[in-house]
N, C-alpha and C positions, 0 to 999 in steps of 0.2 A: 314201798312196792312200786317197781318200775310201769310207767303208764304205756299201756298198748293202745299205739295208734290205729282208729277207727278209719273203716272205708270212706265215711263219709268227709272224714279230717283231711285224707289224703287228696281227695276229689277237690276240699277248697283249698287248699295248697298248690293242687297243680293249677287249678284257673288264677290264684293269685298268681304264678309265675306265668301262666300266658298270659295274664293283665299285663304285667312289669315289663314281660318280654316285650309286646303289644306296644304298650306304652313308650319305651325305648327306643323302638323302630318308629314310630311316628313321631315321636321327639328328630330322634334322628331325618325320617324325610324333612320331617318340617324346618330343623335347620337346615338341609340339604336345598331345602325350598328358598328360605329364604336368606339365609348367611351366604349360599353358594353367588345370586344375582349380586348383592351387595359387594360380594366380593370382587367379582366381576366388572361389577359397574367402578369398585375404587381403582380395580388395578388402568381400567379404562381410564379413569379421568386422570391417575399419577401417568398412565403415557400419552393422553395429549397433555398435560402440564409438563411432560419430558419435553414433548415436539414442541411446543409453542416457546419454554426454555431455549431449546436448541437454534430455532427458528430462529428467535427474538436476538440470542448469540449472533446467526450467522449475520442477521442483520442491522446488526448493532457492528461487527467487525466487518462487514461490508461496508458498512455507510463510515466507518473510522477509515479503514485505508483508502476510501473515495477524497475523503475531506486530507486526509495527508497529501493523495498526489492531489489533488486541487488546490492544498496550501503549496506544496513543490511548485507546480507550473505556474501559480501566482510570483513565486520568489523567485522562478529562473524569467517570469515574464516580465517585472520587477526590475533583474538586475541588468536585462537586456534591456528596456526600457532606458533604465538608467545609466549605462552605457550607448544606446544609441542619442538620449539626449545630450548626454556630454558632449560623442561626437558630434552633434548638430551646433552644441552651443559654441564648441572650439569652430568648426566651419563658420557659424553664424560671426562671431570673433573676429573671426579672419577675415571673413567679410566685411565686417564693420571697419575691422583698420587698415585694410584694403584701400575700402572707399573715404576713409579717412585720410591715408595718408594720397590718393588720388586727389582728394577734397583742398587739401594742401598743396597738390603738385598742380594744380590747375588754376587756385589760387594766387599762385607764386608764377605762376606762366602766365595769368592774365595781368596781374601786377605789375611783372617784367616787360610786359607787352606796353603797359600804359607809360611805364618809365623810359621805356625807347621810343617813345611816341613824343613823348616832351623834349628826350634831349635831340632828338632827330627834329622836329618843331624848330628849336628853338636853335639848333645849329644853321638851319636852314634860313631862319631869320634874320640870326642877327650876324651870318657870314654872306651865302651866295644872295639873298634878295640884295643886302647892302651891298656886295659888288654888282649886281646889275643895273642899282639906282646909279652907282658910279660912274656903268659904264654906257648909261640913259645921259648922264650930264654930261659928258665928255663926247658923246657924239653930237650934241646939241649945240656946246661952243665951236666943235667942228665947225658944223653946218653956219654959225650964226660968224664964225671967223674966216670960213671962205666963200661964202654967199656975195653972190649968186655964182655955182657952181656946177660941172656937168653931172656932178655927181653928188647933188642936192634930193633928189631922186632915191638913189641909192642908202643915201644916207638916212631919209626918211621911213625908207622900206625896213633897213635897219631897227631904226629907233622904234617903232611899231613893233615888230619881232621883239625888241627887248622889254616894252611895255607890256605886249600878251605874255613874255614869258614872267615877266614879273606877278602878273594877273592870277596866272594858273597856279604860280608856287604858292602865293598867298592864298587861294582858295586848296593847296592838296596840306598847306599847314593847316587850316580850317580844319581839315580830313582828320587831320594826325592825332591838331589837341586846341580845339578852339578856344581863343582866350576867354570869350563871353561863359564858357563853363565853371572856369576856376576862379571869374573876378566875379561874375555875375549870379552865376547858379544855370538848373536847368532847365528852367523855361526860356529865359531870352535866349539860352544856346540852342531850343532845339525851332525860335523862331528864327533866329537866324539862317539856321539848316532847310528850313522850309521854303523861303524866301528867295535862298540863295540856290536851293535845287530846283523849285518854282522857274523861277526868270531864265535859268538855264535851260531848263531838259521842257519848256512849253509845257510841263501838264499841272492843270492848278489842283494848287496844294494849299487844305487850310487847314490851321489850330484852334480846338477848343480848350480851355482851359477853363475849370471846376473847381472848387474849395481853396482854402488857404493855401497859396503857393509857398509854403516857406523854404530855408533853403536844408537838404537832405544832407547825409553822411557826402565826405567824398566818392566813397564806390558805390553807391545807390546812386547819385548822380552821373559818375561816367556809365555803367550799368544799362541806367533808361534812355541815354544819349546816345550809344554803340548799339541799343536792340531797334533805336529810332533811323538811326543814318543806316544801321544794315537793311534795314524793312523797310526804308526809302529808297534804295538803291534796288529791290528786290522791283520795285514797284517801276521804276524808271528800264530796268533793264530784261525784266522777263512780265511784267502784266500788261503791257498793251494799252495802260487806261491812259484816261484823257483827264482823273481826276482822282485825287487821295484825300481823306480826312484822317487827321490825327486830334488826339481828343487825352489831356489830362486831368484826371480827378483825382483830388489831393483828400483825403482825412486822416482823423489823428492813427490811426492804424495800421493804413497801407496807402500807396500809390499805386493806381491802373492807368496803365498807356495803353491805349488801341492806333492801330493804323489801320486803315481801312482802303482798298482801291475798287475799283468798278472795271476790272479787268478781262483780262478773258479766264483767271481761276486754274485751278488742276484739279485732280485727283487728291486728296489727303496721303491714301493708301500707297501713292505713287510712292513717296518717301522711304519707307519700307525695302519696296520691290524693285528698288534703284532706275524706277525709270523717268525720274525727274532730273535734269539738268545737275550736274553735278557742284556746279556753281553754287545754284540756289537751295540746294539738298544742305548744302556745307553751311553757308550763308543761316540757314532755318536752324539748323542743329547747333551754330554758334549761337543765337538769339537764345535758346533753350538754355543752354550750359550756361552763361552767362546770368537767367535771371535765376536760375537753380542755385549756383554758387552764393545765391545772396538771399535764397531760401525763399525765394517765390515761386509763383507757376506759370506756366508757357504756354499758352493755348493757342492754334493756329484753325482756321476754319474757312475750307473752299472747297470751292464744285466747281467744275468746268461752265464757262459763260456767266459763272455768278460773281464774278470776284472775290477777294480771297482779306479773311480780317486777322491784325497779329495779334494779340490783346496778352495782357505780362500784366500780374502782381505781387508788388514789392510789401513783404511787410516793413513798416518802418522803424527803425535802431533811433529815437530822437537824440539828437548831441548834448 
């Protein structure tokens, strides 16, 4: 028999579905409550994990194309680099063999100079002094084969003129190529030069002479001989002094010549600004070239009323 549903069954039926309904709805807020923020909060942190991705992109591809053109303008700075050193090293090159092949031509110019100085010397010796002694003896028996004569006078005036002129050649061969250099060496050549420009030109002139004198290469001795006789001649003809010292110290290393006068001096800078004698300008700048070509140094030092010192050294090439 089919069961009739009671008032009272009905009544707990309907509040069990307001329960359920009830229930469902607060299920439902309460997700709403809480799945809704979480959700929220993930989709937040997946878009800053986007942006900070993106970010971290751009600056990751930022900092790559910095470091490529920074690698670029290193390689173009690089091959300019190395192209401008090239060309400095070929200029530098050029310059070297430049002054190489100048090194050479100044060389061979002073060389030539010293070989025309011998055969011109030695032309001079052993032709025109020999005819003048000739012609010294031949006015002598004149005089000694028509004596006493009106013209004993004359003839004496003569032979005097041929004596000085004898005098003077054998002191410009001195100049040229003094024998005391090539038999002797260069100390007794450059007493002789003191000595003999001493008693000439009145201004005293003395030599010290330091350490082992032994004897040098050939062109280290012509060298200290021509920067002696020019810087004595400098001393005679442009300083004024009444007095010069010259002073050589020998070791196994080097040779330093100083010349020294008590002058009236110049200016240094004068040299430069071309307002020094053009003589003595030439004269200073031969002394320099000179110990340079033989790979020493030239030091020159004066002041007006202080006198003026040459001082040159030579490393030395032992033979």
């Amino acid at each position: 028999m089919a069961e009739i549903a009671s008032p009272h069954s009905a009544e707990v039926r309907g509040r069990r579905d307001l329960i359920v309904v009830v229930a469902a709805v607060a299920v439902a807020a309460v997700a709403e409550l809480v799945i809704s923020p979480l959700q929220r909060l993930t989709l937040v942190v997946v878009q800053y994990e986007d942006l900070f991705v993106a970010e971290l992109l751009i600056i990751l591809l930022t900092a790559t194309v910095g470091l490529v053109f920074y690698a670029f303008r290193r390689l173009a700075d690089a091959r300019r680099f190395r192209d401008e050193s090239m060309a400095l090293r070929s200029s530098v090159d050029q310059a070297e063999g430049l002054h190489r092949r100048y090194r050479t031509y100044a060389e061979a110019v002073v060389h030539g100079q010293e070989e025309e100085r011998m055969r011109l010397a030695r032309d001079l010796h052993d032709d025109s002094i020999h005819r003048l002694i000739l012609l010294g003896q031949k006015l002598e028996l004149v005089r000694f084969d028509h004596s006493p004569s009106p013209a004993d006078q004359d003839l004496s005036a003569i032979q005097d003129i041929v004596n000085q002129t004898i005098s003077g050649m054998r002191r410009f061969i001195q100049e040229l190529r003094p024998t005391f250099l090539d038999e002797l060496g260069l100390v007794p050549a450059i007493e002789a030069l003191v000595e003999e420009k001493s008693e000439r030109t009145g201004v005293d002139m003395s030599l010290d002479v330091t350490g082992k004198a032994d004897r040098l290469t050939e062109s280290e001795e012509v060298t200290l001989f021509r920067i002696a006789q020019s810087a004595l001649r400098n001393v005679v003809l442009h300083s004024k002094a009444d007095a010069a010292e010259i002073a050589l110290h020998f070791s196994d290393s080097q040779v330093d010549l100083e010349v020294r006068d008590f002058g009236v001096g110049f200016d240094v800078q004068d040299l430069t600004s071309g307002d020094q004698t053009e003589a003595a300008s030439f004269g200073l700048l031969g002394m320099r070239e000179r110990a340079e070509l033989q790979g020493g140094t030239f030091e020159i030092q004066s002041s007006p009323d202080m006198g003026t010192a040459v001082h040159v050294t030579l490393p030395r090439r032992h033979n």
